[in-house]
N, CA, C and O of each residue as an XYZ file, in Angstrom:
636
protein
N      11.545     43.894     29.962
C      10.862     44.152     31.215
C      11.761     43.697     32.358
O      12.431     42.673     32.222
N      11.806     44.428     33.499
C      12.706     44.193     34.376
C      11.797     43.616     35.616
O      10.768     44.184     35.983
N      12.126     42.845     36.000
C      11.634     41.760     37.638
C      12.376     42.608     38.171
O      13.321     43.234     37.692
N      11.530     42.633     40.097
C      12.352     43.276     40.992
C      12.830     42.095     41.368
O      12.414     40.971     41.087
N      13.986     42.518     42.208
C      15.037     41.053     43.469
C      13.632     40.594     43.782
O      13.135     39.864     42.925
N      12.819     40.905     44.946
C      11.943     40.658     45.249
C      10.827     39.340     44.728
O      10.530     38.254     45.226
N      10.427     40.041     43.524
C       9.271     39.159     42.616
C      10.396     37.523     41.749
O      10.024     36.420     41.347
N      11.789     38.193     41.803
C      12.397     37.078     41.457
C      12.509     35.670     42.165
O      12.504     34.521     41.725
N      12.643     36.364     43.803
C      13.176     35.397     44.710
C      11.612     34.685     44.543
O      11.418     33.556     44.093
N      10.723     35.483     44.944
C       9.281     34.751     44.866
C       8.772     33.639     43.959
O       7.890     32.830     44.247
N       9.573     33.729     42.626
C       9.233     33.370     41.621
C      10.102     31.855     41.797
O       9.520     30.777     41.677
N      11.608     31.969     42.104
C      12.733     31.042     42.264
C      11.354     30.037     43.394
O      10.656     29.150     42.903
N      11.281     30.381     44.566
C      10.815     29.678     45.889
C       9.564     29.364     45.394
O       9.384     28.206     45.769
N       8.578     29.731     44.758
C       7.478     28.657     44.220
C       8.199     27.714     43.140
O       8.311     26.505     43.344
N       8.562     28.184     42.262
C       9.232     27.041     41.198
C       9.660     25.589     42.312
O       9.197     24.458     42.165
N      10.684     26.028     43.442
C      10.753     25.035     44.184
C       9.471     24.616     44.801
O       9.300     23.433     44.509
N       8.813     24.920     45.291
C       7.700     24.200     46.194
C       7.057     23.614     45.070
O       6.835     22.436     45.350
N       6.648     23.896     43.904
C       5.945     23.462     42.738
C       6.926     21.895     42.768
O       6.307     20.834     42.845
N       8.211     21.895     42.711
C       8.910     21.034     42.001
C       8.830     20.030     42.984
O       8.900     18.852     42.632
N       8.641     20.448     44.611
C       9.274     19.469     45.193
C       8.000     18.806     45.660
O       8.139     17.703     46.188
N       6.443     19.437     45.520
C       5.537     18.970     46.516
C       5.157     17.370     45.314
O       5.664     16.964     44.268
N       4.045     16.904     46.188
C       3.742     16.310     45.830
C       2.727     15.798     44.557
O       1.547     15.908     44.890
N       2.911     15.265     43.176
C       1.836     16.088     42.028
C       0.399     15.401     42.228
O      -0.661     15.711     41.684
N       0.627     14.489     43.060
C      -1.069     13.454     43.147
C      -1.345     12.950     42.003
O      -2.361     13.107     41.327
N      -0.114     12.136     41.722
C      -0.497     11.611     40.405
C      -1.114     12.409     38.954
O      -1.636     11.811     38.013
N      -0.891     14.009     39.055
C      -1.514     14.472     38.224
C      -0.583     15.331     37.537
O       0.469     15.631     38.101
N      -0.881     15.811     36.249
C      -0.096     16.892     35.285
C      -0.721     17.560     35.269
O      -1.950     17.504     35.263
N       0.270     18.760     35.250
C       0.114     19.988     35.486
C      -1.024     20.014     36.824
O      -2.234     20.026     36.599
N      -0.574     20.021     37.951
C      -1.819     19.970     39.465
C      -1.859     21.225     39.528
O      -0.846     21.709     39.023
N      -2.435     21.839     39.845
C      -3.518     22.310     40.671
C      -4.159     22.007     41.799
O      -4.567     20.870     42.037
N      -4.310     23.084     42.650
C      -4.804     22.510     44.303
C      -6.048     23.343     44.596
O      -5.924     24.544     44.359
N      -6.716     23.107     44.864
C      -8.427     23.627     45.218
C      -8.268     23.164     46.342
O      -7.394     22.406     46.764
N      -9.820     23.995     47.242
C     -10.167     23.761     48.455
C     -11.933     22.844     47.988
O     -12.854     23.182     47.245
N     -11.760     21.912     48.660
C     -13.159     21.142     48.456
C     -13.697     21.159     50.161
O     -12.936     20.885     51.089
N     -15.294     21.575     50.353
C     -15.711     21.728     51.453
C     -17.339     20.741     51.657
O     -18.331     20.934     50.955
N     -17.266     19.946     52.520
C     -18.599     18.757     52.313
C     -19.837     19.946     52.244
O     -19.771     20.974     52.918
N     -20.881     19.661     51.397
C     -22.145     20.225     51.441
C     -23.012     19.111     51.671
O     -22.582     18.135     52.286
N     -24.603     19.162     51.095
C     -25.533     18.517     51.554
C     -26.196     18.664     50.685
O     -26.771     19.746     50.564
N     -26.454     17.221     49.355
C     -27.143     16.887     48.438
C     -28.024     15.801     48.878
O     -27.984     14.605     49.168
N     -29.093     17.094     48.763
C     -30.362     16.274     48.568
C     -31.017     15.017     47.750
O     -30.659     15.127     46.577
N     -31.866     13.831     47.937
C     -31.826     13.104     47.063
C     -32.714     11.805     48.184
O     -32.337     11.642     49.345
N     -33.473     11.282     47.793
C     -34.804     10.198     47.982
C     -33.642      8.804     48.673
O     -34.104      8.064     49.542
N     -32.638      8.664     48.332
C     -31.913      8.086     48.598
C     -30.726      8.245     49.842
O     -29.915      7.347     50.070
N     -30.753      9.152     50.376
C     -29.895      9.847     51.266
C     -29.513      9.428     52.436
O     -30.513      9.042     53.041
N     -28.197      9.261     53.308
C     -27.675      8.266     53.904
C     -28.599      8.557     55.427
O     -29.170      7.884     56.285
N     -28.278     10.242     55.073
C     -28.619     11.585     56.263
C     -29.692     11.975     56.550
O     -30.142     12.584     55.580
N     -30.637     11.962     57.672
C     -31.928     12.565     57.571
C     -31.805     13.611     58.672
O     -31.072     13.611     59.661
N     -33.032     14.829     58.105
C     -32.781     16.417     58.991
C     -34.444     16.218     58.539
O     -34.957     15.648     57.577
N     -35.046     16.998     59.752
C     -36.297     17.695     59.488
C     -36.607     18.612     58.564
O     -36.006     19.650     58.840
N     -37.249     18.723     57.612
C     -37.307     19.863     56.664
C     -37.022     21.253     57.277
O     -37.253     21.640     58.422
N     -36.465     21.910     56.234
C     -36.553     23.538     57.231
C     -37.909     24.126     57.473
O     -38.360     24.866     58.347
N     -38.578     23.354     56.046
C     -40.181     24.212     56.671
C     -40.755     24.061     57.816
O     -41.542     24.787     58.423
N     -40.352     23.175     58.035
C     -41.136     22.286     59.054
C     -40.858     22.975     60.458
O     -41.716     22.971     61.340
N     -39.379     23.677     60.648
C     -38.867     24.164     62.179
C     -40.068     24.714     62.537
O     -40.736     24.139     63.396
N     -40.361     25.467     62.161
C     -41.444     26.580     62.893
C     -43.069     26.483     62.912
O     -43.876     26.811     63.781
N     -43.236     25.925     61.659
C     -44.617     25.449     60.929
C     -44.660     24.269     60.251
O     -43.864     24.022     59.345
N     -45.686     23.361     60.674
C     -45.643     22.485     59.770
C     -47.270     21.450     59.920
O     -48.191     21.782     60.667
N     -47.278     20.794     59.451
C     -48.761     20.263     59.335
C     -48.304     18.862     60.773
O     -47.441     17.985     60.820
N     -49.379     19.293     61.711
C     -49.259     18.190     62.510
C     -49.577     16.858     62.363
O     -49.427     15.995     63.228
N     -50.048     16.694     61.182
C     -50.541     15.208     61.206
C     -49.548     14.273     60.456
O     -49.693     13.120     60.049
N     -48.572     15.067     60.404
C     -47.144     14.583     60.271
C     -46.675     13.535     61.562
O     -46.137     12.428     61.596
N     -47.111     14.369     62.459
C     -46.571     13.632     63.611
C     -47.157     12.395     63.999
O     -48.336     12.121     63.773
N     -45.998     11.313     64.835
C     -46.845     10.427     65.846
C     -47.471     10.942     66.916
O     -47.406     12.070     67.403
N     -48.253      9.730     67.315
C     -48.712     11.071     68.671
C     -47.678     10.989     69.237
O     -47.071     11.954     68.771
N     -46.946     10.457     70.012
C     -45.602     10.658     70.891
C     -45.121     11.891     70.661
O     -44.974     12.672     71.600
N     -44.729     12.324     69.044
C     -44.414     13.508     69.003
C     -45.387     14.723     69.083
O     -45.001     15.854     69.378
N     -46.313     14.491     68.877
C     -47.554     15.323     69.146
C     -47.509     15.585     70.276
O     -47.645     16.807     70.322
N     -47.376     15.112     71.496
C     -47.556     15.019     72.736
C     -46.313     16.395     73.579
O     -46.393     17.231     74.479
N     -45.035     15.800     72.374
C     -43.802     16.605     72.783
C     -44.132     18.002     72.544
O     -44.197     18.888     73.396
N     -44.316     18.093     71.403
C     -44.842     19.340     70.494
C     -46.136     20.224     71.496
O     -46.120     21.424     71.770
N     -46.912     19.474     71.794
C     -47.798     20.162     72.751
C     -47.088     20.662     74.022
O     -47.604     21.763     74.210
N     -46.067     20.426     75.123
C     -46.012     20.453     76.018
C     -44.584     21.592     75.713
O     -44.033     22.168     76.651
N     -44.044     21.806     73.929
C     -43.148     23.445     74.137
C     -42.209     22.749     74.182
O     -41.207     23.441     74.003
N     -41.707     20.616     74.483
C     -40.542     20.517     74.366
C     -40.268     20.573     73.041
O     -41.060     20.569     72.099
N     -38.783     20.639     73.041
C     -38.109     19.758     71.578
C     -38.373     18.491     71.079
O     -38.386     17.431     71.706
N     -38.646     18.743     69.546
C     -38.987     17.514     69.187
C     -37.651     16.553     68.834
O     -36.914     17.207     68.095
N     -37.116     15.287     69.098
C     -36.379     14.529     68.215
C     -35.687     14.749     67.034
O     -36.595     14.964     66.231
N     -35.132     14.790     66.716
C     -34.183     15.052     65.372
C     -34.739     13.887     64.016
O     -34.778     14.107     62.805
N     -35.070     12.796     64.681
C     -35.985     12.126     63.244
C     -36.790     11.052     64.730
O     -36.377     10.942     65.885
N     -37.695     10.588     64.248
C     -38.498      9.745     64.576
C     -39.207      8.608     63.732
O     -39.838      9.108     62.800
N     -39.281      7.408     63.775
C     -39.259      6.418     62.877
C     -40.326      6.184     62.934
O     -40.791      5.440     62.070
N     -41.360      6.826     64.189
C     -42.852      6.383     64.183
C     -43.761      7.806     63.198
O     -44.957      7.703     62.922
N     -43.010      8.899     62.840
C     -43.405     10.249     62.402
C     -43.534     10.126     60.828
O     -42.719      9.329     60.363
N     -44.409     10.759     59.850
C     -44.426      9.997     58.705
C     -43.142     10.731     57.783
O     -42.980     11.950     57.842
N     -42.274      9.870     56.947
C     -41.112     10.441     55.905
C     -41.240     12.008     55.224
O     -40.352     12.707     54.736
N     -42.836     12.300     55.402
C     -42.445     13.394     54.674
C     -41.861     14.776     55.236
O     -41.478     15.739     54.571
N     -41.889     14.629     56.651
C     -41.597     15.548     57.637
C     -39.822     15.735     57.538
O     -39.228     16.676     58.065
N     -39.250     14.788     56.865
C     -37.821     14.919     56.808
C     -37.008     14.446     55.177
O     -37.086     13.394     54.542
N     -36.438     15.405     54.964
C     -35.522     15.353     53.963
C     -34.040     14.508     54.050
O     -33.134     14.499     54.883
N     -34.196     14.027     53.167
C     -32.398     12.422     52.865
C     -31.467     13.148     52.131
O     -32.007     13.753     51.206
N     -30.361     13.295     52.199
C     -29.607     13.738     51.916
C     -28.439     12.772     52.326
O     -28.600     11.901     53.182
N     -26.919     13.034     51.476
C     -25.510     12.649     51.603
C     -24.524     13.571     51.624
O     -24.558     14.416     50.729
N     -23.792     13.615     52.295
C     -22.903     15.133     52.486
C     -21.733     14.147     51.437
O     -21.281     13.003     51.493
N     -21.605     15.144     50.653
C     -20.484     14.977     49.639
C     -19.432     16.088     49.621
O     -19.719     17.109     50.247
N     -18.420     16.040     49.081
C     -17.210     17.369     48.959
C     -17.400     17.606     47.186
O     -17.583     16.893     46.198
N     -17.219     19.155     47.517
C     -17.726     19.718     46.284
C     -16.702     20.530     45.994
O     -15.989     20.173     46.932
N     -15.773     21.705     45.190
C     -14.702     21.893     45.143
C     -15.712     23.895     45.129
O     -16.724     24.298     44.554
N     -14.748     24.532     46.033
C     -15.613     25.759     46.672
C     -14.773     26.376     45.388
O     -13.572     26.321     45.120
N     -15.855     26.969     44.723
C     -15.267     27.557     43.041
C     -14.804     29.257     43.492
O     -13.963     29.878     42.843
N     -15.389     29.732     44.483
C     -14.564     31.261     44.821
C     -13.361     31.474     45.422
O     -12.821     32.572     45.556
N     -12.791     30.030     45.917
C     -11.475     29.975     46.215
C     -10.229     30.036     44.840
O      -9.084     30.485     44.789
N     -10.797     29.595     44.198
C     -10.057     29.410     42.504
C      -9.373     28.322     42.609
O      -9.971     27.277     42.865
N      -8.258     28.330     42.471
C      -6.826     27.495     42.055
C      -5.574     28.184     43.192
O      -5.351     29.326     43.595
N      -4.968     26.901     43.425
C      -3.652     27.267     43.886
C      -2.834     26.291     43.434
O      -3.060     25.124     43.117
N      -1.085     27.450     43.467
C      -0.364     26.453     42.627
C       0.410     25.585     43.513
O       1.363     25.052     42.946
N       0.292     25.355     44.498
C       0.852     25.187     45.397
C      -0.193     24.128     47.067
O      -0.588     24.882     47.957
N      -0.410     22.995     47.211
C      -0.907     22.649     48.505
C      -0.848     23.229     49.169
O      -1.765     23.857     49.699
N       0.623     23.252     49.476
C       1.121     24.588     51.284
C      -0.297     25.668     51.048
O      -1.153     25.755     51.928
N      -0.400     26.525     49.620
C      -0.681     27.618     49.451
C      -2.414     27.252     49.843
O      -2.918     28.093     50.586
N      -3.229     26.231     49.465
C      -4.265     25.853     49.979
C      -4.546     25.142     50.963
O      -5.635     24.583     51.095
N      -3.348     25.053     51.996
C      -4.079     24.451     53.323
C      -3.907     25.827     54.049
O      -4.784     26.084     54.874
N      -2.924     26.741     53.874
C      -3.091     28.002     54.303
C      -4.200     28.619     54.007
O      -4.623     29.589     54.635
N      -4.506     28.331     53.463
C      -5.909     29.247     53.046
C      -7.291     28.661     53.556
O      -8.328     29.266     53.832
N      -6.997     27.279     53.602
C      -7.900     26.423     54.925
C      -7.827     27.229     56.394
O      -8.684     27.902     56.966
N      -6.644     26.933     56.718
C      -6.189     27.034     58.102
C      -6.523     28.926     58.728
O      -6.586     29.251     59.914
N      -6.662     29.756     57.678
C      -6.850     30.895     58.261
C      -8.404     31.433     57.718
O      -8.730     32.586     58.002
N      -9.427     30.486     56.861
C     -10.173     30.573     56.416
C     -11.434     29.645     56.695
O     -12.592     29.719     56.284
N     -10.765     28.700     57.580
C     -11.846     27.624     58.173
C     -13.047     27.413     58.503
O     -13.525     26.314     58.222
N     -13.829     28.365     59.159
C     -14.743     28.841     59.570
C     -15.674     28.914     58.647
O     -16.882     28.732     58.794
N     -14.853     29.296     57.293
C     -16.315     28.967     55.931
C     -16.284     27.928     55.421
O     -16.491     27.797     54.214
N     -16.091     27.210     56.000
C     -16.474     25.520     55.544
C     -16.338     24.517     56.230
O     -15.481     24.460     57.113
N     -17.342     23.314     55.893
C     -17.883     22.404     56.531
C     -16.737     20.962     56.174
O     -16.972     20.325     55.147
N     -15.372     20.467     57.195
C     -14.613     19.651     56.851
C     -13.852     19.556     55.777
O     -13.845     18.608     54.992
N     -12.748     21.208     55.682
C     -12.225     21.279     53.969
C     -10.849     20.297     53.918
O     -10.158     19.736     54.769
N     -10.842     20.370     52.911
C      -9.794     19.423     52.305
C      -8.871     20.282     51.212
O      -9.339     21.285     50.674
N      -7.482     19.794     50.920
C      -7.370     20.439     49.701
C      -7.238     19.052     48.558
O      -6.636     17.990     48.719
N      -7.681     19.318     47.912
C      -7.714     18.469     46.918
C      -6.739     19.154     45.001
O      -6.759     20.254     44.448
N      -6.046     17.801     44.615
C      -5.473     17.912     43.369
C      -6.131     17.947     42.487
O      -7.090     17.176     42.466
N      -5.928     18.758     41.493
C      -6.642     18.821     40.235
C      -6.033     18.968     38.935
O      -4.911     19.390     39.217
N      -6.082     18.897     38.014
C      -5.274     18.871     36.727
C      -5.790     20.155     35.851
O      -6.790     20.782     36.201
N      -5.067     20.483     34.739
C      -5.560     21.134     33.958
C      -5.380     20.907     32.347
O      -4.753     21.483     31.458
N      -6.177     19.868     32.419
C      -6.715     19.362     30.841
C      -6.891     19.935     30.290
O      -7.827     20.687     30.562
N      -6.446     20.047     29.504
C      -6.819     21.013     27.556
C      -6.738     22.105     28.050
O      -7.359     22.858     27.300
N      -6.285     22.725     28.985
C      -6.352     24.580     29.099
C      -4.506     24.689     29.118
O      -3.784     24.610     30.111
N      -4.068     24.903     27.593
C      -3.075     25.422     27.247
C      -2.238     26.294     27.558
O      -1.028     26.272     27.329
N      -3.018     27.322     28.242
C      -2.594     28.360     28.871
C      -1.797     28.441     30.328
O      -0.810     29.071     30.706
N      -2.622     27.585     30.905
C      -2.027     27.442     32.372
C      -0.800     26.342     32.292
O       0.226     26.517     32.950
N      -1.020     24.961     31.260
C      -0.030     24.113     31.161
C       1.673     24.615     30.747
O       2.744     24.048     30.963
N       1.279     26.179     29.938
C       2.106     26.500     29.542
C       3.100     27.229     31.030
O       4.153     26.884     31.566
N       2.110     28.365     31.282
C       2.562     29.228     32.844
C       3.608     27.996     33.910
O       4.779     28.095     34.278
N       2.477     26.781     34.178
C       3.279     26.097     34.947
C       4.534     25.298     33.907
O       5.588     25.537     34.495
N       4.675     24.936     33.351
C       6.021     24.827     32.709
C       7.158     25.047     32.704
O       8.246     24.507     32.907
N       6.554     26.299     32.330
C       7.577     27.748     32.562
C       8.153     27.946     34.025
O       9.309     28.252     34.318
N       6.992     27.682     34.954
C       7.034     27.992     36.655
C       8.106     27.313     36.889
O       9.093     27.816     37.425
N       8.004     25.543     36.344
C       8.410     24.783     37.041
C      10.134     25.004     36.316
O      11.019     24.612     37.076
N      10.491     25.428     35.318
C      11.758     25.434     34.575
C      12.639     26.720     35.669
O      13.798     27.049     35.416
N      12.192     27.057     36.344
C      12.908     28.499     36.715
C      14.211     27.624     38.003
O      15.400     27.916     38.122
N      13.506     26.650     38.708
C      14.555     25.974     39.419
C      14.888     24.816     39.200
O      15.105     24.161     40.220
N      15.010     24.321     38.286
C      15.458     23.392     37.716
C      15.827     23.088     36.217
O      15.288     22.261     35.482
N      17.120     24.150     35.857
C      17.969     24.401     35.250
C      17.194     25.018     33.961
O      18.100     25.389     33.214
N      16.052     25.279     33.402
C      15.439     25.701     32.389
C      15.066     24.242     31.243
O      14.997     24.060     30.027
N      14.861     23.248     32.788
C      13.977     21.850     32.050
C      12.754     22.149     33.000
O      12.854     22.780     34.052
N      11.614     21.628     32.508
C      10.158     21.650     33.332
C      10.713     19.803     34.185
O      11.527     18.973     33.779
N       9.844     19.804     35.397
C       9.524     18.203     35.582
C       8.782     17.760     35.128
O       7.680     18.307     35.169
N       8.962     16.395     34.360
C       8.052     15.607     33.525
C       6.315     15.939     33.685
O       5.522     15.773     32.758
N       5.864     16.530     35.318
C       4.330     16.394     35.015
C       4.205     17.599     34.807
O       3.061     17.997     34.589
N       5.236     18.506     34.804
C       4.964     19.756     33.966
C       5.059     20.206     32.530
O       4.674     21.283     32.075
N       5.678     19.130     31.843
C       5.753     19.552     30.368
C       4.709     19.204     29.690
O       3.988     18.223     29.871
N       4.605     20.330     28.607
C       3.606     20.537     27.796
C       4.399     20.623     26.314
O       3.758     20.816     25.281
């Protein structure tokens, strides 16, 4: 099978970026995009008004203070400590790793994909990842990493 110039040079210039970035302490890395969401939980650092609640909700939820607001068409408060708990949901925003982004072999290649993709997510990060027991990919990057550096892998690439 014949490579074009093209797909070669491509192939040479990741092998380098593979070799030279940084592995995060990990074999065989992998780079994902992780984006904070909002897990719910009785324990939660974060409090929001239920969504049911925006539009409809049982008034005897409220203090009167907020009763008072609520009557007069203003906005209510974002939490109120005199209003009873059940009117608002606890939650902790955690980073979760956004699974339709996939894998990249490359950081550069996932903060680019941040940086022109931003807008769908809430504080992304790229984060390192490994690939344990999946043979297949340990093998690919191996291979990746042998193309610029003489047909040896770097140590967190061998398999």
């Amino acid at each position: 099978m014949k490579i074009k110039k093209e797909d070669e040079k491509f192939l040479l210039e990741l092998s380098k970026k593979m070799n030279a970035q940084n592995n995060r302490a990990t074999q065989c890395p992998l780079f994902v995009v992780q984006s904070k969401i909002a897990k719910y939980n009785e324990e939660g650092s974060e409090i929001e008004r239920k969504e049911e609640t925006i539009d409809a909700f049982d008034h005897s939820l409220l203090c009167e203070k907020c009763e008072d607001i609520q009557e007069k068409g203003d906005d209510l408060p974002d939490f109120c400590d005199d209003c009873d708990p059940d009117l608002y949901d606890r939650f902790d925003l955690v980073y979760e790793t956004v699974e339709t982004t996939g894998a990249f072999l490359t950081a550069e290649a996932a903060q680019k994909h941040i940086d022109e993709n931003h807008y769908h997510y809430v504080d992304p990060r790229v984060y390192g990842t490994g690939t344990w027991r999946n043979d297949e990919m340990q093998r690919l990057l191996s291979i990746l990493s042998k193309i610029s550096n003489d047909g040896k892998p770097l140590s967190h690439y061998q398999n």
